[in-house]
KEPA-167974 format. One record per residue (C-alpha): residue number from 1; x, y, z. Coordinates in steps of 0.05 Angstrom, whole numbers. Last residue first. Layout:
N
NUM,X,Y,Z
...
END
This chain:
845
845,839,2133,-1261
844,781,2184,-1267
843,817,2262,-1243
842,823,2312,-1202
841,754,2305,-1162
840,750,2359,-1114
839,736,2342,-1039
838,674,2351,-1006
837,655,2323,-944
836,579,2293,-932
835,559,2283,-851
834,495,2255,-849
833,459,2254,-772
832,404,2205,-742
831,334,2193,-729
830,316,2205,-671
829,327,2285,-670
828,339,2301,-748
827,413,2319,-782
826,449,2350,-833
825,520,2363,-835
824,563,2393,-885
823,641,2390,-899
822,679,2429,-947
821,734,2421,-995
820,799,2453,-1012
819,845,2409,-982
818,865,2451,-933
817,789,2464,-919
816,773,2391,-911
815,833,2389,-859
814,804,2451,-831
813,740,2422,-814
812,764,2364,-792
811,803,2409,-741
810,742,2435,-717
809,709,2375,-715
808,760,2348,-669
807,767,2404,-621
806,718,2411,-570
805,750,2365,-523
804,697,2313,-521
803,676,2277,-452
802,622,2322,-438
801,595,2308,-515
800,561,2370,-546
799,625,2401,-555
798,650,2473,-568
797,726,2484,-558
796,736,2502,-630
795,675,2518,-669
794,646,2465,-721
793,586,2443,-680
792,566,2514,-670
791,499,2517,-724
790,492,2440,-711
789,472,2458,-635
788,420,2500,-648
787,392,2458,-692
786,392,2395,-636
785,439,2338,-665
784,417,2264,-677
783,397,2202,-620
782,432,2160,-670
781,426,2127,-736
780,487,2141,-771
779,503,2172,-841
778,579,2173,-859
777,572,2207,-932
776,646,2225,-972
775,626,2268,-1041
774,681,2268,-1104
773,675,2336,-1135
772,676,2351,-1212
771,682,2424,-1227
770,651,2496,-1251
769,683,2560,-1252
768,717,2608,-1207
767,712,2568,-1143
766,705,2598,-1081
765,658,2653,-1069
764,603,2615,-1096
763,606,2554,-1097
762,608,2521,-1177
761,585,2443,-1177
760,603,2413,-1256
759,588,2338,-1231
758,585,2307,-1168
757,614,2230,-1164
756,597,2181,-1106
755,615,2155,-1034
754,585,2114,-977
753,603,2100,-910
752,540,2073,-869
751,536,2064,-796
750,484,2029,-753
749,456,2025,-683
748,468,2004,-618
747,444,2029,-560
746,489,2082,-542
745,488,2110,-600
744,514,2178,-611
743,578,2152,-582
742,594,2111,-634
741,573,2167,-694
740,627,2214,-663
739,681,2155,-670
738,658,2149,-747
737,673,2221,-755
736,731,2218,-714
735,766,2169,-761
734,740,2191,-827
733,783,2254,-806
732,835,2222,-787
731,843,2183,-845
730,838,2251,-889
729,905,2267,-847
728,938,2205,-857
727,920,2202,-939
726,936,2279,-954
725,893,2289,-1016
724,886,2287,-1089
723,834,2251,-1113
722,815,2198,-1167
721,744,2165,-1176
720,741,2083,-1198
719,681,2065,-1208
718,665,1997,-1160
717,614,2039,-1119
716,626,2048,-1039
715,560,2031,-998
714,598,2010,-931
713,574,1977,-870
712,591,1990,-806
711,544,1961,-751
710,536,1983,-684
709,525,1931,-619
708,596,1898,-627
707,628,1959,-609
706,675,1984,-669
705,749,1983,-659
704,774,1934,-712
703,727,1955,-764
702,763,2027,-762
701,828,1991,-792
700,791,1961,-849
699,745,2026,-858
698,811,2058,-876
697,823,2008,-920
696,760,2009,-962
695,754,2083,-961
694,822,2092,-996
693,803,2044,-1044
692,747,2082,-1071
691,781,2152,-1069
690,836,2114,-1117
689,894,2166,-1094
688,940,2217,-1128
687,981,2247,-1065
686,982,2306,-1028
685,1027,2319,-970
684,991,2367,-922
683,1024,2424,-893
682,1020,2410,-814
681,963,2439,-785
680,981,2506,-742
679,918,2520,-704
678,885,2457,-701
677,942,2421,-708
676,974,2458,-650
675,923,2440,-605
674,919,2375,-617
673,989,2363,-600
672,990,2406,-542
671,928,2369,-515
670,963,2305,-524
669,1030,2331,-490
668,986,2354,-432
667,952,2287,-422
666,1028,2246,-420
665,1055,2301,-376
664,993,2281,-328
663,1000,2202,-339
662,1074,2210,-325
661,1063,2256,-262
660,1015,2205,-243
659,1052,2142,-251
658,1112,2168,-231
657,1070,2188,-161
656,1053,2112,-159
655,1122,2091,-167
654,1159,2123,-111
653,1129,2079,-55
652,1135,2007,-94
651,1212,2037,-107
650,1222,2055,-42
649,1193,1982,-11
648,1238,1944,-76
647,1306,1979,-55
646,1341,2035,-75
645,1360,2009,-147
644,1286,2008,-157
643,1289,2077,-143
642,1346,2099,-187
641,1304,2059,-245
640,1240,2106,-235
639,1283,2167,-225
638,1313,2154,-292
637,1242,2149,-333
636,1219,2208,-293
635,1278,2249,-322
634,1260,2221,-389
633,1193,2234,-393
632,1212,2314,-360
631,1261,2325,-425
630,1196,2299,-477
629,1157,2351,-431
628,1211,2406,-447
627,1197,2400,-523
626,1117,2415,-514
625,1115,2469,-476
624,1163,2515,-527
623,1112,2497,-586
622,1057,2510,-550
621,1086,2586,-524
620,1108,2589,-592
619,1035,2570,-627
618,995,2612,-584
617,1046,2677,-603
616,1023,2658,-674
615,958,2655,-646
614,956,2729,-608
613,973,2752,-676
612,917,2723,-706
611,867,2740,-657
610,889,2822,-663
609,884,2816,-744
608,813,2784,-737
607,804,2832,-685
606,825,2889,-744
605,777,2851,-791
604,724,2852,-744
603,714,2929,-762
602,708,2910,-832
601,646,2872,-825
600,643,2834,-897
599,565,2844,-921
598,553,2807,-980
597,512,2808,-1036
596,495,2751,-1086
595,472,2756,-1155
594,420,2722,-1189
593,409,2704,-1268
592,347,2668,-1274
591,367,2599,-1304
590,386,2587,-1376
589,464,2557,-1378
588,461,2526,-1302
587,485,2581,-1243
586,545,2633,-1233
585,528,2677,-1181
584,533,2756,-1207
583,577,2801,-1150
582,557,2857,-1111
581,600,2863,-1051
580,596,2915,-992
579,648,2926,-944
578,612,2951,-879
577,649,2992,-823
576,612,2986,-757
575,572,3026,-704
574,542,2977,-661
573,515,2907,-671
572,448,2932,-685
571,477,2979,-731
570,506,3044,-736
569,528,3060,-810
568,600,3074,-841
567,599,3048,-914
566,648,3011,-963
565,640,2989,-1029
564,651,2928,-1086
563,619,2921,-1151
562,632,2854,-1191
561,607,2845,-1265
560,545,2825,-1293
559,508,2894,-1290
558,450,2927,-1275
557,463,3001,-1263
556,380,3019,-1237
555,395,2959,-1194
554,465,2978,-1165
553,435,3049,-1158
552,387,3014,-1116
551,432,2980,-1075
550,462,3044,-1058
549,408,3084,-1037
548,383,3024,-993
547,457,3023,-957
546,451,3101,-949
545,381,3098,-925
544,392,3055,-866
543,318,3045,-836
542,296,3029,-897
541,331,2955,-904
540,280,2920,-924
539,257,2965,-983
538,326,2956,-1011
537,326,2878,-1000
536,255,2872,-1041
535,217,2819,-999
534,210,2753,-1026
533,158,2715,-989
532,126,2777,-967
531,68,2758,-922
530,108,2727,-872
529,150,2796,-868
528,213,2777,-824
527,232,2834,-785
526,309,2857,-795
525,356,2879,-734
524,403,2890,-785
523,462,2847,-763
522,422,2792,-731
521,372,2795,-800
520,438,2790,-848
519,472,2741,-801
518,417,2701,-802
517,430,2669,-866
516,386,2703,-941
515,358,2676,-1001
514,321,2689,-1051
513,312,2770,-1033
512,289,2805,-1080
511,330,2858,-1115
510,297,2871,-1184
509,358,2824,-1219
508,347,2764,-1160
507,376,2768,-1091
506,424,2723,-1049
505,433,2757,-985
504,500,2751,-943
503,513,2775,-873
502,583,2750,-861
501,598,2693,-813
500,585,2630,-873
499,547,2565,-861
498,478,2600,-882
497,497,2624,-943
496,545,2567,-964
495,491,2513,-956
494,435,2560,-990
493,489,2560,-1048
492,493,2482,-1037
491,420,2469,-1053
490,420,2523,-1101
489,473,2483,-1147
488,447,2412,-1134
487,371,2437,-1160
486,405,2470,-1222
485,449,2407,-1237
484,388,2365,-1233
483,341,2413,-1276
482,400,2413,-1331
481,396,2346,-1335
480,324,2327,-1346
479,329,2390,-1394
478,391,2354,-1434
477,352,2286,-1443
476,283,2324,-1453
475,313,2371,-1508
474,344,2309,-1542
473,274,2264,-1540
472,247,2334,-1578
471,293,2344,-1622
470,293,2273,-1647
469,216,2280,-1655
468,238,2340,-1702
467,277,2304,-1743
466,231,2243,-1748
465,171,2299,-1766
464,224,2330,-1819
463,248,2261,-1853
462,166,2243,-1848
461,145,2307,-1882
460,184,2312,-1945
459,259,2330,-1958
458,255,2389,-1996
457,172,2402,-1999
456,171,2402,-1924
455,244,2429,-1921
454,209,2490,-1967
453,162,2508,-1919
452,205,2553,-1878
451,194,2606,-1927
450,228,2672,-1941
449,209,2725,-1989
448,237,2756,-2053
447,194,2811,-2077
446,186,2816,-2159
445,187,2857,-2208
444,167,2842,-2276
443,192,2883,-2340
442,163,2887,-2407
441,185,2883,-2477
440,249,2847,-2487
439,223,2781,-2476
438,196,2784,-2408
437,257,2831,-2363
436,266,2816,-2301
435,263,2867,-2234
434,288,2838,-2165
433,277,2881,-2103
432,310,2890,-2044
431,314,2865,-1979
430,296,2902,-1916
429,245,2941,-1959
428,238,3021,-1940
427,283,3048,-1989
426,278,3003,-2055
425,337,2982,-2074
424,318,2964,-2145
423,361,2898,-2176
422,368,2891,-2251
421,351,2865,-2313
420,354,2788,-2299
419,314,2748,-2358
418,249,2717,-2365
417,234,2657,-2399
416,222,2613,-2346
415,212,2635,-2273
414,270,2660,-2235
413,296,2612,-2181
412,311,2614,-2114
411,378,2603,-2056
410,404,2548,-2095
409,466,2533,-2049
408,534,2559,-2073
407,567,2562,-2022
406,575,2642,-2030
405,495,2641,-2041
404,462,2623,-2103
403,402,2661,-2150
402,379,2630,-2207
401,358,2630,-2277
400,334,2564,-2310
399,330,2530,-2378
398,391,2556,-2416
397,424,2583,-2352
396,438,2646,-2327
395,468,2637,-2258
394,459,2694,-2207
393,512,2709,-2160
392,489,2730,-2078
391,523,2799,-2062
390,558,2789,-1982
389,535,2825,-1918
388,491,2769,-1893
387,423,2799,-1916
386,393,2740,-1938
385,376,2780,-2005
384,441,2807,-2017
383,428,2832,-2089
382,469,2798,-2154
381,540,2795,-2193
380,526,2766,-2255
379,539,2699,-2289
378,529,2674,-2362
377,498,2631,-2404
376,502,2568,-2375
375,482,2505,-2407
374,455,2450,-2359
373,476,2408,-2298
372,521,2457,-2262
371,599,2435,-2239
370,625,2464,-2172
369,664,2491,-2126
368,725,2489,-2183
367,795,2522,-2168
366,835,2565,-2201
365,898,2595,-2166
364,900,2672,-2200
363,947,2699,-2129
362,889,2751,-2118
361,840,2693,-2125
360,805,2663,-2186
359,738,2610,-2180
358,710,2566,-2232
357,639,2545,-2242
356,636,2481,-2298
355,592,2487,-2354
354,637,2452,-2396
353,653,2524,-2440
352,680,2551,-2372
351,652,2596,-2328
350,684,2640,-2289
349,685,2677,-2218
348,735,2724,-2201
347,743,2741,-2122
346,746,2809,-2082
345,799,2811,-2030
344,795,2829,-1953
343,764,2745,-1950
342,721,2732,-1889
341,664,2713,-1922
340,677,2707,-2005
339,648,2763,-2054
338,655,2741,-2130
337,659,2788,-2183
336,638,2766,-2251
335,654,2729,-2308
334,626,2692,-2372
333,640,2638,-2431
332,715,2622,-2411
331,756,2579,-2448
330,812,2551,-2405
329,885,2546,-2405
328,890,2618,-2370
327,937,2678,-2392
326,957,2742,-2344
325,952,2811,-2344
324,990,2861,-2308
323,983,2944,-2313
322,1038,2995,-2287
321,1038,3033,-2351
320,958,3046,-2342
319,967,3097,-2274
318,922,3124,-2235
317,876,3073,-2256
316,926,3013,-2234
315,896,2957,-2282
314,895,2884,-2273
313,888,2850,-2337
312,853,2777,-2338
311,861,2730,-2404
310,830,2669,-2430
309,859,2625,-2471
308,860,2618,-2544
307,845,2552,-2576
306,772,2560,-2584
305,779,2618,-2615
304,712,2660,-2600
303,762,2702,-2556
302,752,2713,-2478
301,778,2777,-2443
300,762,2791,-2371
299,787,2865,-2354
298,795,2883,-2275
297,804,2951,-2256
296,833,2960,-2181
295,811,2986,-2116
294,854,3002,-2057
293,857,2951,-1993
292,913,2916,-2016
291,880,2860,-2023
290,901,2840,-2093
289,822,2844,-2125
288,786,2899,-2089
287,746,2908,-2142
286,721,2966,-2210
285,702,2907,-2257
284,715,2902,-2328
283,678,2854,-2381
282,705,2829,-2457
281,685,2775,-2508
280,703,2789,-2570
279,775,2777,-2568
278,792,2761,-2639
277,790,2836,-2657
276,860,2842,-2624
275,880,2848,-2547
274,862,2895,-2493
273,898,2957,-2522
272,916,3003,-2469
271,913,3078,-2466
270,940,3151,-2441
269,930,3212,-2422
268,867,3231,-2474
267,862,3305,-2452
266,788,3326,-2434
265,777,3400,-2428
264,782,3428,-2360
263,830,3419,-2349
262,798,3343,-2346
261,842,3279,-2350
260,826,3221,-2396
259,857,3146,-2381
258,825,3098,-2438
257,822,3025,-2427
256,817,2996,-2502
255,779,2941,-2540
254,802,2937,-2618
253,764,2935,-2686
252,724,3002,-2663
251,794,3044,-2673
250,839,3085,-2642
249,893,3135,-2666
248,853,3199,-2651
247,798,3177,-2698
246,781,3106,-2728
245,711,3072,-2753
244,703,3019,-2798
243,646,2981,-2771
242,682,2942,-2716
241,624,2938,-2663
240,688,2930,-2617
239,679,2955,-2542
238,709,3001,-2506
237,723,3013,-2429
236,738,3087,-2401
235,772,3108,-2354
234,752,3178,-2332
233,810,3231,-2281
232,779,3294,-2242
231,844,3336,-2212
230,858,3347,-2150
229,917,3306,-2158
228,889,3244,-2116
227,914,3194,-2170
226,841,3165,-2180
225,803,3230,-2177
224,749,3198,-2200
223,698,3178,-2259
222,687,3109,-2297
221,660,3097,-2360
220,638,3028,-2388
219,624,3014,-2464
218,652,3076,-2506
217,663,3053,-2587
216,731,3071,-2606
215,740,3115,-2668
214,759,3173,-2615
213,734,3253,-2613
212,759,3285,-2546
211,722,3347,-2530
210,727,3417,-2504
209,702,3462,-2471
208,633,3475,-2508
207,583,3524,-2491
206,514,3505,-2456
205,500,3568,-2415
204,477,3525,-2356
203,532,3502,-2350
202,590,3506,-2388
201,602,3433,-2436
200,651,3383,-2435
199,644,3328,-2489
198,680,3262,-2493
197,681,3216,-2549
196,638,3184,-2607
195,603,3229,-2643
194,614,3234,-2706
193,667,3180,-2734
192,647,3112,-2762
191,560,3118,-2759
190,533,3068,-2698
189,550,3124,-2649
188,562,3142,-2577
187,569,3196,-2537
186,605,3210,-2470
185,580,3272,-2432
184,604,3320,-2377
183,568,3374,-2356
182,604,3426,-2320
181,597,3458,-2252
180,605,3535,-2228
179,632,3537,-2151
178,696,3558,-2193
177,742,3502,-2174
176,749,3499,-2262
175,720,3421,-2258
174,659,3427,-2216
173,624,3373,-2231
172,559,3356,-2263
171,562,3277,-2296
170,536,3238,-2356
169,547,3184,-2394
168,528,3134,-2454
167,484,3184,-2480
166,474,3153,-2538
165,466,3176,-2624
164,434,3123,-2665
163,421,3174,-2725
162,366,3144,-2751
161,362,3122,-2831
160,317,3158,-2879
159,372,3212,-2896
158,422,3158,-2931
157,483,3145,-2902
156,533,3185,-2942
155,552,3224,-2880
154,550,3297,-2857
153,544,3288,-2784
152,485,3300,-2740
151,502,3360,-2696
150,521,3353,-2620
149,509,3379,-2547
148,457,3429,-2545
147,438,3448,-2471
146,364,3451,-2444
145,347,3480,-2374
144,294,3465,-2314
143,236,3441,-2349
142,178,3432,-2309
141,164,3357,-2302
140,144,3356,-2221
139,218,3339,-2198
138,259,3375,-2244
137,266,3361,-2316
136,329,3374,-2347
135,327,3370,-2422
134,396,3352,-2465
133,404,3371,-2540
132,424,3322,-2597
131,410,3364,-2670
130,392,3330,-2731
129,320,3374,-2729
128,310,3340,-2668
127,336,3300,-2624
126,324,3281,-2547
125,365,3272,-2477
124,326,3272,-2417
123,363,3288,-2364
122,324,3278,-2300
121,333,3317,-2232
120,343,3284,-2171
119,317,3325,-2101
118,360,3338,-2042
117,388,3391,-2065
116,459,3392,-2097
115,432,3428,-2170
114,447,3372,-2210
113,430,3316,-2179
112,426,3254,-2239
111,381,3206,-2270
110,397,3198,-2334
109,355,3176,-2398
108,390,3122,-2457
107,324,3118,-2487
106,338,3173,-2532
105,271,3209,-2556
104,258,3230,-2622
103,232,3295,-2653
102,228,3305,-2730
101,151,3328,-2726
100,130,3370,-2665
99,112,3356,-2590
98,151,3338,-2530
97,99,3316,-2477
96,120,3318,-2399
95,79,3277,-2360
94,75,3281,-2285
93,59,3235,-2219
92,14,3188,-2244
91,-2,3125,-2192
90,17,3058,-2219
89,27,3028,-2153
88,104,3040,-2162
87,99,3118,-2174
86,96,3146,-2244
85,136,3185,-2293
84,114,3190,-2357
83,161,3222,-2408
82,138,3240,-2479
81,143,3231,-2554
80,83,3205,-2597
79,82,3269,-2651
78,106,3235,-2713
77,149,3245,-2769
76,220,3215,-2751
75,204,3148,-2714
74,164,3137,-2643
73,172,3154,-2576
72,152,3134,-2517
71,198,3139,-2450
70,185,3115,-2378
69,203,3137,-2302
68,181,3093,-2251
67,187,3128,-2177
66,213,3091,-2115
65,187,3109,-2042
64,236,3142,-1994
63,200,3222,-2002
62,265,3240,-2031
61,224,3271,-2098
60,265,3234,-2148
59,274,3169,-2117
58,286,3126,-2181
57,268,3070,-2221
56,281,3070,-2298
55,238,3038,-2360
54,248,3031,-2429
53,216,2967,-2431
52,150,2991,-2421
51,89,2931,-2399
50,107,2937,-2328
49,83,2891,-2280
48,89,2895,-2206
47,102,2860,-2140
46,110,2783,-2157
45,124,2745,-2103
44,191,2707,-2109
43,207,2646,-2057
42,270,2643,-2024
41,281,2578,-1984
40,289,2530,-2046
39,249,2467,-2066
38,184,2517,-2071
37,214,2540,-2137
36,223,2467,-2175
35,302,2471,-2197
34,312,2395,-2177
33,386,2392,-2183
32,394,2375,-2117
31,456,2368,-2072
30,443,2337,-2013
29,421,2372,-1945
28,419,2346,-1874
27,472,2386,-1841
26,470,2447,-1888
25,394,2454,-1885
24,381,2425,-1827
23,416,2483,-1791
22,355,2536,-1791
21,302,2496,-1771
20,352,2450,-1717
19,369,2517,-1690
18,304,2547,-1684
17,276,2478,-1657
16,334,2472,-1596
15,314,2539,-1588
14,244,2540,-1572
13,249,2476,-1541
12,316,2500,-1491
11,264,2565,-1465
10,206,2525,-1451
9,239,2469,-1411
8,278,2515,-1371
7,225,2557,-1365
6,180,2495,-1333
5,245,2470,-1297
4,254,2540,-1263
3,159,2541,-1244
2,175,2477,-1203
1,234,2499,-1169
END
């Protein structure tokens, strides 16, 4: 029992800390607007420094680790153009130089699988000579293919000034069903006409499709099959550099959703204008943002008018016409998706020009978390770096960048000065990786990692040692407890093991034996083992193989639910029928699970059946005894006053032989009477009953017959304990308890009645959970019961006592039982016997 409190102990400290470490920050926590680092539980370590801004991050050899992929090129007349591609400890893996005057690199490179291997190939788009071409480079910088996409248009900007051609997008798909795929590209221009649009180009043979010129300047592109036709569908998002530029009906003063189908040549299906030029502020999202479990586009609009609202569109991207915006009273700086727990919809969250955080649902209610305590700039949608399923949000702020959770609890903070570029999921990091950018010119990456240490710094050292001294006085409380309830429990499991006729074994999860009644060893012909304190039951029971085989499959199968089945073996009792049950015994919240099996004999089971027909036909022959003695009183009672009619000599003659046949018919109606309760009790009348009170009374009336040598006292509490029970028949039952404890002293002695409150006691095999029982002690100090004697007290017709019938205890017994209790005895030679009953406690009064 020791070595159960000492786990007990253990196990309820380690968690009791875990949970008060990981809960004191919402319980205990206030709202700071401290933004010092090691205030917050996600601490940044910085991983690497890259001194090229044009940088891109990529698995390109499938080997899991990230590669860095840079640019460097310089202006019209120079040499200095290349790709270096290195991994993230700086390690070289190619370079491929491009050499010869008027070259230039694009920054805007691609990372894309074109052949479906498992490798990524780059496209690397360059000019020269006023042409834009296209160079994929496979994994170790060969060159794979090169495709010509545009010309520099004839314009009356002057020679000396770049052509800021981008590659906003590109994509390989099969868009012919050919097996054959084909590059498609969306350009991008600062000059008003050539070439902004959409390209399709053969591959590899590099001949054009088709294309789609439009004055509208591409922003975000999107590619799907969004109407399920089969056929490949873009949206595209513009933005407004308004510099004079118009084709196809569109312009660069205006934003625009753009629906192009592919067949294969792009066809401009349809479009939306977002607004006029006063809307300069725009963002889409590709969310979840009605619920309906199908993705929508999402436009945020904000004008620099500071009397216009804000506006949202929702957009149907199979189909534009079926679009729905809506108008808010607020000025809105920034937006960005918002993931809630336990939310199927995808939320918008704003900012407003007060600084204050607003949140939009599917049904566009606004409401406010929170207000922040400096200048935002804007918000993005971030990494899960707590890994709880949901994107944290980063706040850009004026002075401070940082990262919050859905509650919007600081989770870190960037350093000064540096700005959120983007996240790298890199593959063999739980969490991944944050990359900012230092003014424009380098990037830093960093490794968030958590730390306990920041409640030290958070709410300083004495709030956390009180804390955790509370923890500790609470653990005690609750283990003190939980040792008390344990000790209860397996004092009455070994009760209800060795009180009950089956041959039951309580065992542990490798099959020890715990605990065992002597019905197992009796049934088994078992030899004790004095050097095995816990012999393995299996191993004990070698001599019947098929009962071993089957407990061990019951090991190798552990499980927590209840296995029942039956096996013909010979025994020591003969050849019998076992029913064997497996079943888990429910004990306090962190002891060692244990499970009791019993043996049922199923071949008593059709005696059983036998002795209870042979009752029933018991009770009739009783019952039909016991009316014609009430008709044999009353004959006797009429012979007695015929006689003294007779005279007073035949009536003093008669009377004696009344007397006798009276005092017989008298002894035979009592055993009747007890008889029949013992086998056929009557069904008790419950009642709601002060337990307490009870007592009191009923030792009253016993007071009244007690010798004058023996002593009843009573120890009853004043708490007030309510139980449902038959009152007369309970009586009785305190009654021959009390007149058992008379005659075991025949020299005087003492009796004490006491009672109490048990709480949360679970036997096995009767109750299905826990409960509250009220306990009834008589404890004497008599001469005491032998052992062998206690194990039978409870059988019918047994008696110690030669003036007993045999039957009282036995029908206490069953009273208790009726009333869903039990009664147990202990009890030493010369010193006395306890008798404790049972009852469950219904309720305090």
């Amino acid at each position: 029992m020791k070595g159960s409190f000492s786990r007990t102990m253990s196990m309820m400290f380690h968690i009791f800390t875990l949970a008060l470490f990981l809960l004191a920050p919402d319980l205990f926590a206030v709202k700071t607007w401290d933004f010092r680092p090691e205030y917050f539980p996600y601490q940044l370590r910085i991983v690497h420094l890259y001194e090229n801004a044009n940088a891109l991050f990529s698995d390109l050899d499938n080997d899991g680790f990230l590669e860095c992929i840079c640019s460097e090129s310089e202006r019209i007349g120079t040499t200095l153009a290349n790709i270096l591609v290195f991994d993230l400890m700086l390690n070289t893996r190619f370079q491929k130089n491009y050499p010869g005057k008027n070259l230039r690199l694009i920054r805007t490179i691609q990372i894309l699988n074109v052949n479906s291997d498992p490798y990524n190939e780059l496209l690397v788009p360059f000019i020269q000579n006023d042409s834009l071409f296209i160079d994929v480079l496979v994994k170790d910088g060969a060159s794979l293919n090169s495709v010509f996409l545009a010309q520099r248009p004839h314009t009356t900007v002057h020679k000396s000034e770049l052509w800021d051609c981008l590659l906003t997008f590109c994509a390989f798909v099969d868009l012919n069903g050919d097996s054959k795929k084909e590059l498609i590209s969306v350009m991008r221009s600062g000059f008003s006409l050539y070439p902004r649009g959409v390209f399709v180009h053969s591959y590899p043979e590099g001949e054009l499709v088709g294309c789609s010129i439009i004055g509208a300047q591409p922003a975000d592109i999107f590619l799907n099959d969004f109407d399920n036709d089969d056929k490949m569908e873009m949206i595209i998002h513009t933005t407004t550099p308004n510099n004079g530029a118009s084709a196809s009906g569109l312009t660069d003063r205006l934003p625009y959703i753009l629906l192009y189908e592919f067949r294969p040549e792009p066809i401009l299906l349809d479009s939306i204008v977002l607004g006029d030029e006063s809307y300069t502020r725009t963002a889409i999202f590709y969310i979840n943002f009605i619920g309906d479990e199908k993705k929508e586009y999402v436009t945020f609009r904000q004008s620099m008018d500071s009397h216009s609202p804000a506006e949202i569109n929702i957009i149907d991207p199979a189909d534009l016409a079926r679009s729905t915006s809506r108008l808010f009273h607020y000025k809105m700086k920034s937006a960005c998706p918002f993931a809630a727990p336990d939310e199927v919809y995808t939320k918008i969250l704003a900012v407003d020009t007060t600084n204050t955080l607003l949140l939009i649902d599917h049904n566009y209610n606004v409401t406010s978390p929170t207000a922040w305590p400096e200048t935002i700039d804007q918000v993005l949608q971030g990494p899960d770096i707590n890994n709880d399923g949901l994107a944290e949000t980063i706040i850009v702020g004026t002075l401070h960048s940082v990262l919050v959770n859905h509650k919007f609890d600081i989770l870190t903070v960037w350093p000064k000065n540096e700005v959120y570029d983007r996240i790298i999921n890199y593959p063999n990091e739980k969490q991944p990786l944050v990359m900012t950018m230092l003014g424009g010119t380098a990037f830093r990456v960093y490794k968030p990692e958590y730390s306990r240490k920041y409640l030290m710094y958070r709410y300083g050292y004495p709030t956390v040692g009180a804390l955790f001294l509370f923890s500790i006085l609470v653990i005690l409380v609750f283990s003190v407890k939980e040792h008390h309830q344990h000790v209860t429990i397996d004092r009455y499991i070994k009760h209800l093991v060795e009180s009950d006729s089956r041959a039951i074994a309580i065992i542990d999860r490798k099959l020890r034996v715990l605990n065992h009644n002597q019905q197992l060893i009796d049934w088994f012909a078992l030899q004790r083992d004095k050097k095995k304190r816990n012999p393995v039951l299996s191993e004990w029971l070698h001599d019947y193989p098929k009962l071993a085989a089957t407990l061990a499959e019951w090991r190798d199968g552990y499980t927590q639910i209840r296995r029942d089945k039956q096996i013909s073996l010979e025994t020591s009792l003969g050849a019998r029928t076992l029913h064997l049950t497996f079943e888990p015994v429910p004990r306090s919240l962190f002891s060692k699970r244990i499970f009791q099996i019993t043996f049922q004999d199923q071949s008593v089971q059709a005696e059983l059946q036998k002795a209870k027909s042979w009752t029933h036909l018991a009770q009739r022959v009783a019952h039909d005894i016991k009316n014609p003695l009430g008709t044999i009183l009353l004959i006797l009672q009429k012979i007695r006053n015929l006689s003294e009619k007779k005279g007073a000599d035949y009536a003093e003659a008669v009377a004696p032989h009344i007397s006798k046949i009276e005092d017989r018919i008298e002894s035979l109606r009592v055993m009747t009477r007890n008889f029949m309760k013992y086998i056929n009790l009557e069904t008790p009348h419950f009642s709601l009953l002060n337990l307490n009170e009870f007592l009191n009374d009923t030792l009253v009336t016993i007071s009244k017959t007690v010798p004058p040598d023996i002593v009843l006292q009573s120890q009853i509490p004043d708490a007030i304990t309510g139980v449902e029970i038959d009152r007369e028949q309970m009586a009785s039952v305190i009654e021959n308890l009390i007149s058992n404890a008379i005659d075991a002293m025949p020299k005087g002695g003492s009796i004490t009645v006491s009672s109490r409150l048990a709480h949360r006691l679970q036997f096995t095999g009767y109750d299905d959970r826990p409960r509250d029982y009220a306990l009834i002690e008589i404890r004497d100090t008599g001469l005491g019961i032998p052992p062998e004697v206690v194990e039978r007290l409870f059988e019918p017709n047994f008696s110690y006592s030669k003036e007993s019938s045999g039957l009282g205890l036995a029908m206490s017994k069953k009273i208790i039982e009726d009333h869903h209790g039990f009664i147990d005895v202990e009890s030493e030679i010369e010193t006395g016997t306890l008798f404790t009953i049972y009852v469950p406690a219904k309720s305090v009064l």
